[in-house]
C-alpha positions in Angstrom: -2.6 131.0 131.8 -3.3 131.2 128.1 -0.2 129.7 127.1 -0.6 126.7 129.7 -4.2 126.1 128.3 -2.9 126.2 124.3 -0.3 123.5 125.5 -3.2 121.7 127.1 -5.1 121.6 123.9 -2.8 119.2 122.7 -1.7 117.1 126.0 -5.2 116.4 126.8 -6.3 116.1 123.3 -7.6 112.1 122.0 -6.2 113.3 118.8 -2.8 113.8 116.7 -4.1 115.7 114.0 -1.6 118.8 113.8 -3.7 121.3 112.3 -6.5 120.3 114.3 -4.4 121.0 117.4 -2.5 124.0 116.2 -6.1 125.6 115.7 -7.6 125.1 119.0 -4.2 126.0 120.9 -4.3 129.6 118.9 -8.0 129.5 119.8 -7.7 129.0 123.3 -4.9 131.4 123.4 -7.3 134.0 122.3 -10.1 133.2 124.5 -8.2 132.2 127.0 -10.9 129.3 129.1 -9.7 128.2 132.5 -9.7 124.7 131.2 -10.6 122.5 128.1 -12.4 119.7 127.1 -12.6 117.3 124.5 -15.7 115.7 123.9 -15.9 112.2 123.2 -20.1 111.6 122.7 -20.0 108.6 125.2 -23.0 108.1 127.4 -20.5 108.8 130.9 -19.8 112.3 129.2 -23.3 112.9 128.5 -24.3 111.9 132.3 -21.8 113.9 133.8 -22.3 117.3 131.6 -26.2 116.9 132.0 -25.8 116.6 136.1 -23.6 119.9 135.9 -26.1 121.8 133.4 -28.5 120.7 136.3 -26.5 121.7 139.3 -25.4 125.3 137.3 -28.9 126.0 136.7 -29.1 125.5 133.1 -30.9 122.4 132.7 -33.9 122.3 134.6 -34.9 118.3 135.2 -38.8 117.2 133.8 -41.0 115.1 135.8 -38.6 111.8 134.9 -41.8 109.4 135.2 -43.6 111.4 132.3 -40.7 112.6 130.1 -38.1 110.0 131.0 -34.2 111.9 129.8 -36.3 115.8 129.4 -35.1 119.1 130.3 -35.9 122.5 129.8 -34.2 125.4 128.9 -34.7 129.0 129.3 -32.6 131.7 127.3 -32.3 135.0 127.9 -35.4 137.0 126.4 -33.4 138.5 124.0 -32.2 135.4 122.2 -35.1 133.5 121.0 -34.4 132.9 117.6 -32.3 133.5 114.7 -30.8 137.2 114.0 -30.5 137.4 109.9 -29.8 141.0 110.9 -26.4 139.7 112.8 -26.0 137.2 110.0 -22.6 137.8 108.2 -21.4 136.3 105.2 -17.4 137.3 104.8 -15.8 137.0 101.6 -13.0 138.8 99.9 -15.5 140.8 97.7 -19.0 142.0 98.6 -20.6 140.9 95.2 -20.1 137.2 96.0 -22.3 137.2 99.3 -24.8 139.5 97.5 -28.0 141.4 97.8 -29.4 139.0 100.3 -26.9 138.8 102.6 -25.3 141.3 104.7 -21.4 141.8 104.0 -18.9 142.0 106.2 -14.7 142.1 105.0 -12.9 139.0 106.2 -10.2 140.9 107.9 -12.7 143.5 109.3 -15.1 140.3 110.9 -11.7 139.0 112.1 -10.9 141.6 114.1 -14.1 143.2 114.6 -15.0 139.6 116.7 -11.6 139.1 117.8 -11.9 142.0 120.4 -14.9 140.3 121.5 -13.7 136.9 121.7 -10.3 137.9 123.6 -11.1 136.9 127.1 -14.3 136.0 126.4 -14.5 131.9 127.8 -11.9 133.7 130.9 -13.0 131.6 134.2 -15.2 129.4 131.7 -14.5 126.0 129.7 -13.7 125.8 126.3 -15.1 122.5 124.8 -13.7 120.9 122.0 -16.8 119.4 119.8 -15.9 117.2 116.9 -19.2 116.3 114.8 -20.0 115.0 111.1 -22.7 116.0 109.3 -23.9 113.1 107.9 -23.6 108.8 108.0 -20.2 108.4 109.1 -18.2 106.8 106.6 -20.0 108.7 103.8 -18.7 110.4 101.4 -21.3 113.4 101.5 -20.4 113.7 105.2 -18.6 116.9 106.1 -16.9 117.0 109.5 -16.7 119.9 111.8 -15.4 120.8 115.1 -17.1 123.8 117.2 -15.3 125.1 119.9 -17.8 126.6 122.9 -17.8 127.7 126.0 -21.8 126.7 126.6 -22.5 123.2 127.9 -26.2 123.9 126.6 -24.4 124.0 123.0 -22.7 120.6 123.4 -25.6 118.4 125.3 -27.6 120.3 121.9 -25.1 119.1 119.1 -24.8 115.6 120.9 -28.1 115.1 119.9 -28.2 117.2 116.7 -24.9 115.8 114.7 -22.8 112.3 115.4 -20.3 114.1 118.0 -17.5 113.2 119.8 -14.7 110.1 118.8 -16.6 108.4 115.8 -16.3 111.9 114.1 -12.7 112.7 114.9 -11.7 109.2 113.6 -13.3 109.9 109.9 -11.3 113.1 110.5 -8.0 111.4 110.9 -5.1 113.7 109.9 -6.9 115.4 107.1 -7.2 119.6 108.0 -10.6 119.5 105.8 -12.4 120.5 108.6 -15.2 123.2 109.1 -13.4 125.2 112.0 -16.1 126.8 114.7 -15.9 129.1 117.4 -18.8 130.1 119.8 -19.2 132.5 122.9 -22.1 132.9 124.5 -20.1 136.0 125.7 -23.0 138.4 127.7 -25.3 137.3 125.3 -26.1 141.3 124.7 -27.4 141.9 121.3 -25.5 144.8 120.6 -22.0 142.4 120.9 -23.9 139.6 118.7 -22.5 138.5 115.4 -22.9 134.9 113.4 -19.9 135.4 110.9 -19.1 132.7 108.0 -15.8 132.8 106.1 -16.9 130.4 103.0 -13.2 130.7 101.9 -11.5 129.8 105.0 -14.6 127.0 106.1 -14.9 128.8 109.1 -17.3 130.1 111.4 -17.4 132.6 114.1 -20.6 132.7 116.3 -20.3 135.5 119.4 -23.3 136.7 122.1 -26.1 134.2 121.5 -27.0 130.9 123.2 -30.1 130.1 120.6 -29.8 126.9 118.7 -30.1 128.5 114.8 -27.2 131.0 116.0 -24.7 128.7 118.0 -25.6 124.7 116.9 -22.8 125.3 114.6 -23.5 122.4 112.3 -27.4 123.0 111.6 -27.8 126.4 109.4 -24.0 127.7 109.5 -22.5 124.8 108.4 -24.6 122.3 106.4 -26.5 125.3 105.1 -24.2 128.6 104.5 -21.1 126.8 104.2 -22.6 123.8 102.5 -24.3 125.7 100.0 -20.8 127.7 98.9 -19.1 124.2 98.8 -22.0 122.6 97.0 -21.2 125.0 94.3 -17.5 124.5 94.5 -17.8 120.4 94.6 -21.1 120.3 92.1 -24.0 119.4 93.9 -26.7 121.2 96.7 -27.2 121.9 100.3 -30.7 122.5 100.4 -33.0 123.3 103.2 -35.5 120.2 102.4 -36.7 117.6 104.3 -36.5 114.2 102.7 -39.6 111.7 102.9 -40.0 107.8 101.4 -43.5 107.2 100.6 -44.2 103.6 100.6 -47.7 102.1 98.4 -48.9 98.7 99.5 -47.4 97.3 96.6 -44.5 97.9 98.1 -43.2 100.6 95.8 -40.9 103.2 97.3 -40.5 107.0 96.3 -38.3 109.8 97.5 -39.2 112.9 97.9 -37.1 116.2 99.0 -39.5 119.3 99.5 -38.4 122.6 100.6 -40.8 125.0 103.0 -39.7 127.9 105.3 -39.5 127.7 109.0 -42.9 127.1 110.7 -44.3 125.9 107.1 -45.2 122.7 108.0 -42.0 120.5 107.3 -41.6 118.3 110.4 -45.1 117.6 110.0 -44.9 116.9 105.8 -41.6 114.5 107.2 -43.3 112.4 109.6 -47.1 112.6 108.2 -49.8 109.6 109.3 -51.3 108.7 106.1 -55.4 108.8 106.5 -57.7 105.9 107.3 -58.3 105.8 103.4 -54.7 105.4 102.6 -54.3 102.2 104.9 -51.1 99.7 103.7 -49.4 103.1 102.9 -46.2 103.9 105.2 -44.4 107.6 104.9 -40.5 107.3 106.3 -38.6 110.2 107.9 -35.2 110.3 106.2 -35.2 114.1 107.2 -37.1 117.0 108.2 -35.2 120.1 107.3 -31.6 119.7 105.4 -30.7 117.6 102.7 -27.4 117.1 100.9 -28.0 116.4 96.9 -25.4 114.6 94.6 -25.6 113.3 91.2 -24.8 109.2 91.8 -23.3 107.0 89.7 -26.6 105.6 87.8 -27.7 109.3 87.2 -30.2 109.8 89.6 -29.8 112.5 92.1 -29.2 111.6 96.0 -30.0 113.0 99.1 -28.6 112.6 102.6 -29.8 114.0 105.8 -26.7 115.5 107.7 -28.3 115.7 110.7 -28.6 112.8 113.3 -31.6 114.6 115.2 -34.3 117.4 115.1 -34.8 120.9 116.3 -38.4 121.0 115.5 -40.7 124.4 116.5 -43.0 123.3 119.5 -46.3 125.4 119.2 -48.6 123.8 117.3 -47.3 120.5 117.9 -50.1 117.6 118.8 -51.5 114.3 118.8 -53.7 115.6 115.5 -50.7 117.6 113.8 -48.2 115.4 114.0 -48.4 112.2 116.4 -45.1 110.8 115.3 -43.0 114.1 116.4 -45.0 113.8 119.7 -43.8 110.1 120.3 -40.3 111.4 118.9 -40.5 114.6 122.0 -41.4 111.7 124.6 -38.4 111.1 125.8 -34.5 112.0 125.8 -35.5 115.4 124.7 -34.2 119.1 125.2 -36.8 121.3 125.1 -36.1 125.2 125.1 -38.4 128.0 126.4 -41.8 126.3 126.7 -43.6 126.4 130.0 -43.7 124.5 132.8 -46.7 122.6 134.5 -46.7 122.3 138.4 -46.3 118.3 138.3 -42.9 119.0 136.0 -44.2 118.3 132.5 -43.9 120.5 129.8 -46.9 122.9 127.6 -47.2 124.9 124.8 -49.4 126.7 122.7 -51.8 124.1 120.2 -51.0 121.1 123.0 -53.4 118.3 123.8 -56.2 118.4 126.2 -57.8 121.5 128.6 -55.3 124.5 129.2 -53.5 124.3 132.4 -55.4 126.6 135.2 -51.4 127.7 136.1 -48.4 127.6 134.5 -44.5 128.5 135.0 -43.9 130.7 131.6 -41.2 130.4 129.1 -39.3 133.3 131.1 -39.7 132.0 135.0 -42.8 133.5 135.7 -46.1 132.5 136.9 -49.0 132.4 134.0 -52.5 131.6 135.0 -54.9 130.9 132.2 -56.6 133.2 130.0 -53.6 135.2 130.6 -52.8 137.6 127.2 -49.7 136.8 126.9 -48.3 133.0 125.7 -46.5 130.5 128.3 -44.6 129.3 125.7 -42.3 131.4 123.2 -43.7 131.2 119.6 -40.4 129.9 118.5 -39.8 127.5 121.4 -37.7 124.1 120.2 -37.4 120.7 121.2 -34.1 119.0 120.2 -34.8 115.1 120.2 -32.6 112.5 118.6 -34.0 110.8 114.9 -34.0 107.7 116.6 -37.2 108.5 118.7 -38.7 108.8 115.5 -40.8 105.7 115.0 -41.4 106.5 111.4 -37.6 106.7 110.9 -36.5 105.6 107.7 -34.2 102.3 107.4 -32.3 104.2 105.1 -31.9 107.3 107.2 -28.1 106.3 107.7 -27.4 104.9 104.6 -23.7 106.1 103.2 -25.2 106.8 100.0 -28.8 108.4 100.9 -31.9 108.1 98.5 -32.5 108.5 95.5 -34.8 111.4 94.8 -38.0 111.1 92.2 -39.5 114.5 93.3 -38.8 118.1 94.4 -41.1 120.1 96.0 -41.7 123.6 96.7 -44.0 125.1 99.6 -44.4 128.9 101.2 -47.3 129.8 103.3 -49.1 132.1 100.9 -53.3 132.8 102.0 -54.1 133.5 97.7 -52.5 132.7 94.8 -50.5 129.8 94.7 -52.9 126.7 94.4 -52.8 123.0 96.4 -50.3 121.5 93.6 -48.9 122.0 90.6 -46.5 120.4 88.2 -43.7 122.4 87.1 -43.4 122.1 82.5 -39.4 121.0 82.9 -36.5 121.4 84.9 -36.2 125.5 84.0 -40.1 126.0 85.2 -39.6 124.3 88.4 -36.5 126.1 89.6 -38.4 129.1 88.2 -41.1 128.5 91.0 -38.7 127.5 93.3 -36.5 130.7 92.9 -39.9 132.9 93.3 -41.8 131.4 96.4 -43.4 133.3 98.5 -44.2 132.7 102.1 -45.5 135.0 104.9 -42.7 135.8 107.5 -42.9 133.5 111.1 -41.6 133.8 114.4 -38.6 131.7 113.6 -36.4 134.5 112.4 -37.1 138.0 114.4 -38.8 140.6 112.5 -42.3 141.3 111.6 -44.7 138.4 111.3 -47.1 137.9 108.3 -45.2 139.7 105.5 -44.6 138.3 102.6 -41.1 137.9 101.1 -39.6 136.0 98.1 -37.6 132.9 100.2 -35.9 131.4 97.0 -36.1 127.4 98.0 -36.3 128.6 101.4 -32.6 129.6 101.6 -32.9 133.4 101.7 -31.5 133.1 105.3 -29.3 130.5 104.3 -27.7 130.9 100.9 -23.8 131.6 101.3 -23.5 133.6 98.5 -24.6 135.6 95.3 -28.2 134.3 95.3 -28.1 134.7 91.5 -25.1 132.5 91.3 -27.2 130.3 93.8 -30.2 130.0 91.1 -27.9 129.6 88.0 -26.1 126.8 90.3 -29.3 125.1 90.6 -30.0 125.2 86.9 -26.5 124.0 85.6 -27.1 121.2 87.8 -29.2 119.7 85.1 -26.1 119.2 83.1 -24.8 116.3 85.5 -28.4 115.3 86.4 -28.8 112.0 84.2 -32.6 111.7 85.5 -33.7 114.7 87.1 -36.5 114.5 89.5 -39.9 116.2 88.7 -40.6 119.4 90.5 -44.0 120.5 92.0 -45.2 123.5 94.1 -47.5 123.0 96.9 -49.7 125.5 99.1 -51.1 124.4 102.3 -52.6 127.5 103.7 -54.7 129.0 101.0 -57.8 130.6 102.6 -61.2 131.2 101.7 -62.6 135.5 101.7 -63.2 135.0 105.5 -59.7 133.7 106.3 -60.7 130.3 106.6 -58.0 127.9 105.3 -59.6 125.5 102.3 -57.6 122.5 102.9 -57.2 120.5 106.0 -53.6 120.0 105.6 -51.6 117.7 108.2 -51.9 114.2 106.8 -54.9 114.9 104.7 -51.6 116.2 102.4 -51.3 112.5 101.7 -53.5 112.8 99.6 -51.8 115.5 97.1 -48.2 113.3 98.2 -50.2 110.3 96.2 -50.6 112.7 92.8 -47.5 113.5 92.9 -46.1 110.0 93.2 -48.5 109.0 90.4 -47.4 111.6 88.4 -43.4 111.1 88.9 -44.2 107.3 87.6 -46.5 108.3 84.7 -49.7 107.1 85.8 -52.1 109.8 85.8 -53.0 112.3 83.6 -53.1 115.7 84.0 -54.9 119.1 83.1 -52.2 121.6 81.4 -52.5 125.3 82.3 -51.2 128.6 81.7 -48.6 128.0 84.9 -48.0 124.5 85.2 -49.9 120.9 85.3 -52.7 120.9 87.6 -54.7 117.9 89.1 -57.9 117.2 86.9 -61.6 117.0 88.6 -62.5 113.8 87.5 -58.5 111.9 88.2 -57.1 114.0 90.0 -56.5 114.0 93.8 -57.9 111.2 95.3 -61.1 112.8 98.1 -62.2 109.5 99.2 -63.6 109.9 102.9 -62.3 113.6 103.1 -65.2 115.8 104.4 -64.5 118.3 102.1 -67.2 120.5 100.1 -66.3 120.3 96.1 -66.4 124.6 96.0 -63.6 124.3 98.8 -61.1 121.9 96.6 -61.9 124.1 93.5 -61.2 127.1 95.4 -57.8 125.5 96.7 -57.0 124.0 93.5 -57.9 127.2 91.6 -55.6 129.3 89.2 -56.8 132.8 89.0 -55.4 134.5 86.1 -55.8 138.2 88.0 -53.8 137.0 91.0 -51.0 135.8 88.7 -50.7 139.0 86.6 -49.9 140.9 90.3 -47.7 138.3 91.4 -45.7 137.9 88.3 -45.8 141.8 88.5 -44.3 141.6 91.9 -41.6 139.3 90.8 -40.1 141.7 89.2 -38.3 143.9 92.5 -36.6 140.4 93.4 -35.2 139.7 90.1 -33.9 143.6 89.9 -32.3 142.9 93.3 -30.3 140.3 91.5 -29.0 142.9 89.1 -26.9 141.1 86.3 -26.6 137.8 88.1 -30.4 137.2 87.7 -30.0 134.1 85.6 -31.4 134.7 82.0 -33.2 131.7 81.9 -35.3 132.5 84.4 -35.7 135.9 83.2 -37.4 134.2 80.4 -39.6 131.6 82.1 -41.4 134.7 83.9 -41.5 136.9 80.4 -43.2 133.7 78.9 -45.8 133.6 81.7 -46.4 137.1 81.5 -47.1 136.4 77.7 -49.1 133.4 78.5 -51.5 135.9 80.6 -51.8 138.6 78.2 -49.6 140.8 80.6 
């Protein structure tokens, strides 16, 4: 049968693209799927795979008056988020996926997965998934093709990337193409493995059904495999969201900001300015990957790759983030939240009085008060951008935005104040290289540890983090007007564990200083570490309910805390042995100075 299937790849296929073909016949030979499909991204194909996630048990259907299009998934308990354990980068030599990646040999992944994917899609389908990251047409847009045996995977990168037809006619005949294979296989951990190949722009997913591990485009792709090519081709893949800030004059900004999962992104991207700041619009380009290039008038541009968003549920509410709740409305996927008896969905941090009983993320039956939580911490929903109603006009512009500001934000309870204004280019990838953030649900592990998340790609960097950092500051070479960078710190608490600022779209408010200081209209108060907002015009407090001791405290630079943390610095830049840029070396040996350290 395998050898009939191969010659189906290419008798069934919508395509003449010979290396294309070649690739999924050897493919299929391997994996050997009773049949294959090629997916087109029409609306029929969408009906007709949704009905048979339905009918296989997969999909289960929402109450269609409340959540019109909505389904819910459950995965298997053991594959609820990403595994950076599993996580392979596999190049020739170890030194070039470095410290903070684990290393596997090409040849070794090769066959290593090979055994596991022989077989593996055997009384299953194999579906053929074109996709671009990015506007069609563009020429930031990179074009993939995944190769699954999971119809959960395909009704998720429908939604997640532009699939099917538009995608394989950019492709054409060209064989630059990222080349993916997933198995869901038994989906037992001990058979798991997420291998890239940077060299061969290839990736190899086997054993998982979770989004991060097998939505091949999302982190594999636009991150790992963007980030070695944005090296290659001279420019970033960067795990930022990208904003437009609109004033009522009419003046708009762009801003790319990078924060680790459960940070705070998707809400920073689709933010409600307060009642103080009415005539003032924020835009959604993008909530969690952006593609940077130099253009041709020397301003840096960003596009979003994606075409939808796989946003963290918990948490998510009419006061957090009212946008992504009109954006989950309808046409959604979500995955392991609960279940209420009249088929809506719940989570953790939703609206209104907590459901007497529920139907838990697993199957099971959750009254309330119950110990343990109905939904996963790390339960999704995958919606399309175009339920965004904040959605920026220029979302799917060819050419992106142009952006006037970077910023940088962990999730750190001391130290790191509300805002602050990096001296130059050098100081600002110097706080973006040492971020901090306390570790989340999103990747498995313990939670509330803090780890150095350079730019929040430790998971995601495809190679020598070093080279990674030294990447980012050569780019200032082709960067005719770089963008000013900033560090942010939402969740700074008071001695009681109290957080000092009310975040959500009270952040507006430090958005505004920033703005005002990217177009040189506010001053500023210099310190030891960076530019700081000054107390008498600084950020602007109008209407916030705020006591003054609260915004000094979350505003404050405390010259104790920032002798231990540049102290602490020091194990991440060993780990980076001889490829710990110099440059940077010497931004933190001048701050040390600066403190008397």
């Amino acid at each position: 049968m395998a050898s009939t299937q191969a010659a189906a790849a290419g008798t069934q296929a919508p395509t003449k693209n010979p290396t294309l073909l070649a690739w999924v016949a050897r493919m299929a030979e391997m994996t050997q799927p009773d049949s294959i499909v090629w997916c087109d991204g029409s609306e029929d194909e969408k009906k007709r795979l949704t009905d048979q996630a339905v009918k296989e048990g997969i999909l289960i259907p929402l109450n269609q008056e409340k959540r019109p299009g909505c389904y819910l998934h459950r995965s298997n308990p053991n594959d609820v988020a990403r595994v950076e354990h599993l996580t392979f980068i596999c190049t020739p030599n170890k030194t070039d996926a470095g410290p903070t990646n684990n290393w596997m040999e090409p040849e070794e992944a090769y066959t290593k997965l090979g055994q596991h994917f022989t077989g593996s899609m055997k009384g299953r389908t194999m579906y053929v998934v074109p996709y671009a990251m990015g506007p069609i047409g563009s020429p930031f847009t990179k074009i993939g093709v995944e190769l699954t045996d999971s119809v959960y995977v395909v009704l998720n990168m429908r939604i997640m990337a532009r699939m099917g037809k538009q995608a394989l006619d950019m492709l054409g005949d060209s064989d630059d193409f990222n080349r993916g294979l997933h198995s869901t296989g038994d989906v037992n951990p001990d058979r798991r493995y997420i291998c890239h190949f940077p060299q061969d722009n290839t990736i190899w997913s086997f054993g998982s059904g979770y989004g991060g591990n097998v939505l091949l485009g999302k982190k594999c792709l636009a991150l790992r495999i963007g980030s070695y090519v944005g090296r290659e081709e001279g420019w970033l893949a960067e795990h930022m969201l990208i904003l437009g800030v609109t004033s009522p004059k009419g003046e708009t900004t762009y801003v790319a900001a990078a924060f680790p999962s459960a940070c705070g992104k998707t809400n920073f991207a689709m933010m409600i300015p307060p009642a103080e700041y009415k005539g003032w619009k924020i835009e959604t380009v993008g909530d969690d990957i952006a593609w940077m290039r130099p253009g041709p008038d020397g301003r840096l541009y960003a596009i979003n790759p994606e075409a939808g968003y796989f946003g963290v549920v918990p948490g998510t509410n009419y006061k957090t983030n009212p946008n992504a709740m009109e954006t989950i409305a309808k046409d959604t996927l979500f995955t392991n939240v609960a279940l209420t008896p009249d088929g809506d969905v719940w989570w953790e941090g939703k609206d209104g009085e907590v459901p007497e009983e529920l139907t838990d993320w697993q199957g099971r039956p959750w009254k309330k008060g119950s110990a343990e939580k109905a939904a996963h911490p790390n339960s999704r929903f995958t919606a399309p951008m175009s339920n965004n109603p904040v959605l920026s006009s220029k979302a799917n512009d060819p050419m992106g935005v142009p952006i006037s500001a970077l910023i940088f934000g962990g999730r750190r309870s001391t130290t790191v104040p509300l805002v602050l204004q990096a001296f130059n280019w050098t100081h600002g990838v110097f706080l973006g290289a040492t971020m901090g953030s306390e570790t989340t649900a999103a990747a498995t592990g313990k939670v509330g540890v803090v780890r150095r998340d350079p730019m929040a790609m430790l998971p995601f960097c495809g190679y020598h983090m070093g080279d990674y950092l030294q990447h980012w500051l050569d780019m200032q070479k082709s960067i005719g007007q770089l963008p000013k960078i900033f560090q942010v710190n939402w969740f700074r608490q008071d001695k009681n564990g109290k957080f000092l600022w009310p975040g959500f779209g009270e952040n507006m408010r430090v958005l505004e200083w920033v703005v005002n200081r990217v177009h040189g209209r506010v001053p500023t108060k210099e310190t030891l570490l960076g530019w700081v907002p000054r107390q008498d015009e600084g950020l602007n407090l109008k209407g916030l309910d705020l006591p003054a001791d609260m915004v000094a405290e979350a505003t404050s630079i405390k010259e104790d805390e920032w002798k231990t943390e540049l102290k602490s610095q020091e194990v991440f830049f060993e780990q980076l042995g001889t490829k710990a840029p110099e440059a940077l070396m010497l931004q933190r040996k001048l701050l040390i100075s600066r403190l008397g350290g």
